[in-house]
C-alpha positions in Angstrom: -25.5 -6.3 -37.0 -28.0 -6.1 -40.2 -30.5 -8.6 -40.5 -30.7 -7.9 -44.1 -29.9 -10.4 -46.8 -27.7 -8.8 -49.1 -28.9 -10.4 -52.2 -32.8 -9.2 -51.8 -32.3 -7.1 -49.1 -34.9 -8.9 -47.5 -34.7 -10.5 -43.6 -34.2 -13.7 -43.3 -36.1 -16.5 -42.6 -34.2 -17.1 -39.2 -35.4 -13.8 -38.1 -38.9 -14.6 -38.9 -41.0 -16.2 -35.7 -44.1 -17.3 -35.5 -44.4 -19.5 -32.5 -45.7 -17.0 -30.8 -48.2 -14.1 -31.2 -46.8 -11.1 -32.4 -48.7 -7.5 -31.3 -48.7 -6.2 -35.2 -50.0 -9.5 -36.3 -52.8 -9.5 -33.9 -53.7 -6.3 -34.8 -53.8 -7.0 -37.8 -56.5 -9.6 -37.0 -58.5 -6.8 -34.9 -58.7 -4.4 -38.0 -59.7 -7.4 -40.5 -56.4 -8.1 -42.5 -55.1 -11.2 -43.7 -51.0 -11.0 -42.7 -51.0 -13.1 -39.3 -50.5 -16.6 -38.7 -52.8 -18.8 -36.8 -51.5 -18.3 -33.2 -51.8 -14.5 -33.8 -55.4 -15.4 -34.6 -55.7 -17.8 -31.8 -54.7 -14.8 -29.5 -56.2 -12.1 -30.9 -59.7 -14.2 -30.9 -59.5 -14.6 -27.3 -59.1 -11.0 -26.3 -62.0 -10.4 -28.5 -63.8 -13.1 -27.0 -63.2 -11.4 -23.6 -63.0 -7.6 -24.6 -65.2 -6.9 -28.1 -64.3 -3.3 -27.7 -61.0 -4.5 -29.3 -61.9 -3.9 -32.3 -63.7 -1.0 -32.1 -60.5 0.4 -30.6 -58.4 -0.8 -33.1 -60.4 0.9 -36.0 -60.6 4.0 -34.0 -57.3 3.9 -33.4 -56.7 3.8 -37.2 -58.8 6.6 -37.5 -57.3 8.7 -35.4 -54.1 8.3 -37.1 -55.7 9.5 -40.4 -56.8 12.7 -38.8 -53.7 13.5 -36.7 -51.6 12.8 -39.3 -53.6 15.0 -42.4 -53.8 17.6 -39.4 -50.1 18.0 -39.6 -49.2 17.9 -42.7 -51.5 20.7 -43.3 -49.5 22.6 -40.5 -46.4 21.9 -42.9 -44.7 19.0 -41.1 -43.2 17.1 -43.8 -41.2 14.7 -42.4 -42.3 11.9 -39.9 -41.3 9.0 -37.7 -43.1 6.1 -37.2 -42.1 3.7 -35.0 -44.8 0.9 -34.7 -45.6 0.6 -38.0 -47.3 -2.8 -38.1 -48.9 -4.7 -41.1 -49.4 -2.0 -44.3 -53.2 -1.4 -44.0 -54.8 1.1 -46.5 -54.0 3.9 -46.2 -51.1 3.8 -44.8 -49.3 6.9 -42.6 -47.0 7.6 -46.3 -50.3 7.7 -48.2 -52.0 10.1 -45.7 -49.2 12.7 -45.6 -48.4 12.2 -49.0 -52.1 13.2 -50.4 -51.3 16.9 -48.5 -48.2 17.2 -49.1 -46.6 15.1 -52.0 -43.0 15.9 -50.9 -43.6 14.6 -47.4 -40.8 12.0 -46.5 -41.9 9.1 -44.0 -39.4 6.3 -42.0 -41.3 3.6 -40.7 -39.5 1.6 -37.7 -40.9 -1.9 -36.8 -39.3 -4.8 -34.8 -40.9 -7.7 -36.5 -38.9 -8.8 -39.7 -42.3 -10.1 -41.5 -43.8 -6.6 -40.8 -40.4 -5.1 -42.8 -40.7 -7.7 -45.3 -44.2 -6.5 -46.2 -43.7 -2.9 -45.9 -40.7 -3.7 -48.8 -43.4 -5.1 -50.7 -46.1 -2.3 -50.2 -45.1 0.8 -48.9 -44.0 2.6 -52.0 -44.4 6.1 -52.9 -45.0 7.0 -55.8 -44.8 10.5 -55.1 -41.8 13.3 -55.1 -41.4 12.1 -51.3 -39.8 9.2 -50.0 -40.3 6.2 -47.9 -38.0 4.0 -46.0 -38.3 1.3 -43.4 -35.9 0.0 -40.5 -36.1 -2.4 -38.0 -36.0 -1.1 -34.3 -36.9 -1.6 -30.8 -38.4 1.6 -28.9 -36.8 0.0 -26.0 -33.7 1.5 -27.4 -34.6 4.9 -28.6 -31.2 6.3 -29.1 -30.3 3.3 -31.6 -33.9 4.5 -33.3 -32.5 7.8 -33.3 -28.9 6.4 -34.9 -31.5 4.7 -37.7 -33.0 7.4 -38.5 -30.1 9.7 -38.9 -27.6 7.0 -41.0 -30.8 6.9 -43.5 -30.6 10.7 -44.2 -34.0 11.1 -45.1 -34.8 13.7 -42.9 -33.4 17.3 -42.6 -32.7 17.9 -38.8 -32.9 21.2 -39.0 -36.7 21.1 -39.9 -40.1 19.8 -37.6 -40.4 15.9 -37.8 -43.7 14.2 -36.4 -43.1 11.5 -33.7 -45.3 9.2 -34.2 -46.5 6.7 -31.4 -49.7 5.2 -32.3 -51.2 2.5 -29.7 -47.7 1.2 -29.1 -46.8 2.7 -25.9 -48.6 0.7 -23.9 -46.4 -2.3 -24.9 -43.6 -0.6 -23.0 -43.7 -2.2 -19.5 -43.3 0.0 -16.4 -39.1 -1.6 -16.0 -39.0 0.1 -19.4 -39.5 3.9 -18.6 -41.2 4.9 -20.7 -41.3 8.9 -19.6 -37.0 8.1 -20.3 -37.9 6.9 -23.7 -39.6 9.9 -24.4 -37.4 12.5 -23.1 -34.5 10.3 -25.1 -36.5 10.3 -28.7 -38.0 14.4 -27.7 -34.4 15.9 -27.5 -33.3 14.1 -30.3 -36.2 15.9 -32.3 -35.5 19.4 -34.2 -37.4 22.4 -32.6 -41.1 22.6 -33.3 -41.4 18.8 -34.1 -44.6 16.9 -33.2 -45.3 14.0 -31.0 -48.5 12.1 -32.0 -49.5 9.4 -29.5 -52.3 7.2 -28.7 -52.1 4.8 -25.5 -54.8 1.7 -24.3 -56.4 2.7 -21.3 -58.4 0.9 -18.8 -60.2 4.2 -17.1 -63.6 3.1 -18.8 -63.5 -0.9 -17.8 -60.9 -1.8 -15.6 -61.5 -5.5 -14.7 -62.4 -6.4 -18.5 -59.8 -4.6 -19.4 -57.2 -5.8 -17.5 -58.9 -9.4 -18.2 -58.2 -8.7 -22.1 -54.8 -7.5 -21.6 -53.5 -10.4 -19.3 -53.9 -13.0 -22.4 -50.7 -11.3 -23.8 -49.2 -12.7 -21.0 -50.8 -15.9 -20.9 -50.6 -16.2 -25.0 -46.7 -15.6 -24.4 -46.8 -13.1 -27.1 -43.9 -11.1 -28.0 -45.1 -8.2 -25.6 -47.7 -7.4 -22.9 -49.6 -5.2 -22.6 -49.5 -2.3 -19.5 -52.9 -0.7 -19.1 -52.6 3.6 -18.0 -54.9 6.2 -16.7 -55.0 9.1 -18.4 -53.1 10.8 -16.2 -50.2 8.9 -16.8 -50.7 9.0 -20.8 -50.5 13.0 -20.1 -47.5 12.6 -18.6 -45.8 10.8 -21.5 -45.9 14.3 -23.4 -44.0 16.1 -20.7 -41.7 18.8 -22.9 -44.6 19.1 -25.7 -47.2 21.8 -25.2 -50.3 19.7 -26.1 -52.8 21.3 -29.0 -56.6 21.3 -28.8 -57.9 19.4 -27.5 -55.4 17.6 -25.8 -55.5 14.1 -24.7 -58.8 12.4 -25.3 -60.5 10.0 -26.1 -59.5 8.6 -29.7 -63.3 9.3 -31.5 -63.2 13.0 -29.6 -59.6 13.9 -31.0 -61.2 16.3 -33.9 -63.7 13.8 -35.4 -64.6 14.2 -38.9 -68.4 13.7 -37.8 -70.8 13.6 -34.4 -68.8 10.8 -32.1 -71.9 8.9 -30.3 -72.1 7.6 -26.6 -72.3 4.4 -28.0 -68.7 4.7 -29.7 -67.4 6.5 -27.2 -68.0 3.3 -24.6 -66.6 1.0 -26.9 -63.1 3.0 -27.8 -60.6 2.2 -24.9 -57.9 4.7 -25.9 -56.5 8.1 -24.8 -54.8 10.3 -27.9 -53.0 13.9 -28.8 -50.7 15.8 -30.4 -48.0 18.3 -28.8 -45.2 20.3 -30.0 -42.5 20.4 -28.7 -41.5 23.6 -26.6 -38.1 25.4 -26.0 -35.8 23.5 -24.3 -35.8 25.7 -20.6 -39.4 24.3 -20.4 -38.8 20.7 -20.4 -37.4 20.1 -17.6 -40.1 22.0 -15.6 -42.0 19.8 -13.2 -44.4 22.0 -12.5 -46.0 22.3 -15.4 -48.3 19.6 -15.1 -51.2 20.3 -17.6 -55.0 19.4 -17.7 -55.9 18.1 -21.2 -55.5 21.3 -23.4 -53.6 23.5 -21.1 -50.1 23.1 -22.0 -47.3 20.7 -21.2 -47.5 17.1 -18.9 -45.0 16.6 -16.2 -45.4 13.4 -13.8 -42.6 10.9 -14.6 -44.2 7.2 -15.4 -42.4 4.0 -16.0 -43.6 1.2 -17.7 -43.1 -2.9 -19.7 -42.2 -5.7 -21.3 -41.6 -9.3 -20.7 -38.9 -11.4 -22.7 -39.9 -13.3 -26.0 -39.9 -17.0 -26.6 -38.2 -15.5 -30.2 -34.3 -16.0 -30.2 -34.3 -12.4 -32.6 -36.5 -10.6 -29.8 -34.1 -11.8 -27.0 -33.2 -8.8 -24.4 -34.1 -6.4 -27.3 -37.3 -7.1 -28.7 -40.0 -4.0 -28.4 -42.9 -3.4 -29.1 -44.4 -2.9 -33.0 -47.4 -1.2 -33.2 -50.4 0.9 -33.0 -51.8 -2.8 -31.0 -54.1 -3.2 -28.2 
């Protein structure tokens, strides 16, 4: 059932909540913007008050985005996915592709209605390309996958860039999240991309983990499930990862000299892989070391339900979030 309003094709307010904190919203708050209410505020100043390194790890996080998506369109991707899209935030993942490759065509996929509403607002292309937005839940990738196809704005038969930036780890481990990969990687054409980033809490576990748990106690939308970088590795099981595989955020082809210092304070793993012939998917012994070729281990992973009547038994995580 659409949740647009034929008139405007805008969402309705009934779809809108904000009696609760919203992941998108609160990043929003980490990387400075102005498009979140005050309980995503509220939230998103006590997980700085407990973890700083939030927004550090945001801003990375935005960063790395740039650079993996410039890196692909210069390979010649020209289409991409992005589901997570959050708040628009300059410049956006259209904007990046777009300034390589004019023609470049982007679908954004969020499940908060006043991210949508904004992105109607503000992601426009003016260039040859185009740029669409739909609402979706990763915890239903094949409905993502129906989306994307009923918009006919890619072509199938060429690469398309997956990308999942900081948004995985609002899957919970009930979720399967290694199943929601392998359902949105077969769905891809041959040679398409999967760009992922993925809070980690290898560097500070108890802070960490003490950050993360005021999702929970916040009752946002999502929580938020904390992986090793083994299990982030896994996630690209069926892509053969590219140089220099998953890393830290900063290390992930930095544009300059990535400090100590900003390395402590970045609490995210990232990469890109391609994804390889379909015989080699289903291998489970090709576990890889970062760099070396394809992830195997299965992981599962979460979500709890939201107070939100819109979000009920479908809601999903938005965002590149912490």
């Amino acid at each position: 059932m659409s949740n647009l309003d034929p008139l405007n094709g805008s969402y309705r307010p009934a779809d809108v909540c904000t009696n609760v904190p919203h992941p998108a919203r609160m990043y929003d708050y980490f990387l400075g913007g102005k498009g979140h209410y005050e309980v995503d505020r509220t939230a998103a100043e006590e997980v700085v008050r407990r973890v700083p390194e939030a927004i550090d790890s945001a801003r990375a996080n935005r960063a790395w985005m740039r650079r993996v998506v410039h890196y692909l369109a210069k390979k010649g991707v020209r289409q991409f996915l992005d589901l997570g899209t959050g708040l628009p935030t300059e410049p956006n993942l259209h904007q990046v592709a777009q300034s390589v490759a004019a023609d470049a065509h982007v679908l954004y996929v969020d499940n908060d209605p006043i991210v949508l509403t904004h992105a109607q607002a503000l992601l426009v292309s003016n260039q040859p390309g185009r740029v669409e937005y739909a609402r979706g839940d990763l915890r239903d990738p094949q409905a993502i996958i129906e989306t994307a196809r009923s918009r006919d704005i890619f072509d199938w038969g060429q690469p398309i860039a997956l990308v999942l930036s900081a948004i995985t780890h609002f899957l919970a481990d009930e979720d399967d999240a290694a199943n929601i990969l392998t359902t949105l990687r077969d769905a891809l054409p041959p040679a398409s991309y999967l760009a992922l980033s993925h809070a980690t809490g290898d560097f500070q576990h108890d802070r960490a983990a003490h950050g993360a748990a005021v999702y929970d106690e916040y009752q946002a939308a999502v929580g938020v499930t904390m992986r090793s970088h083994k299990q982030i590795e896994a996630l690209f099981a069926g892509f053969t990862l590219i140089d220099p595989g998953v890393v830290q955020i900063p290390l992930w082809n930095p544009d300059e000299e990535v400090t100590a210092e900003e390395l402590a304070r970045v609490w995210l793993y990232g990469g890109i892989g391609q994804k390889v012939a379909a015989r080699e998917t289903t291998d489970p012994s090709a576990a890889a070391h970062p760099g070396e070729g394809t992830a195997s281990t299965p992981v599962e992973t979460p979500v709890k339900p939201s107070a939100c009547p819109w979000e009920a038994g479908s809601s999903s995580p938005t965002q590149d979030d912490l």
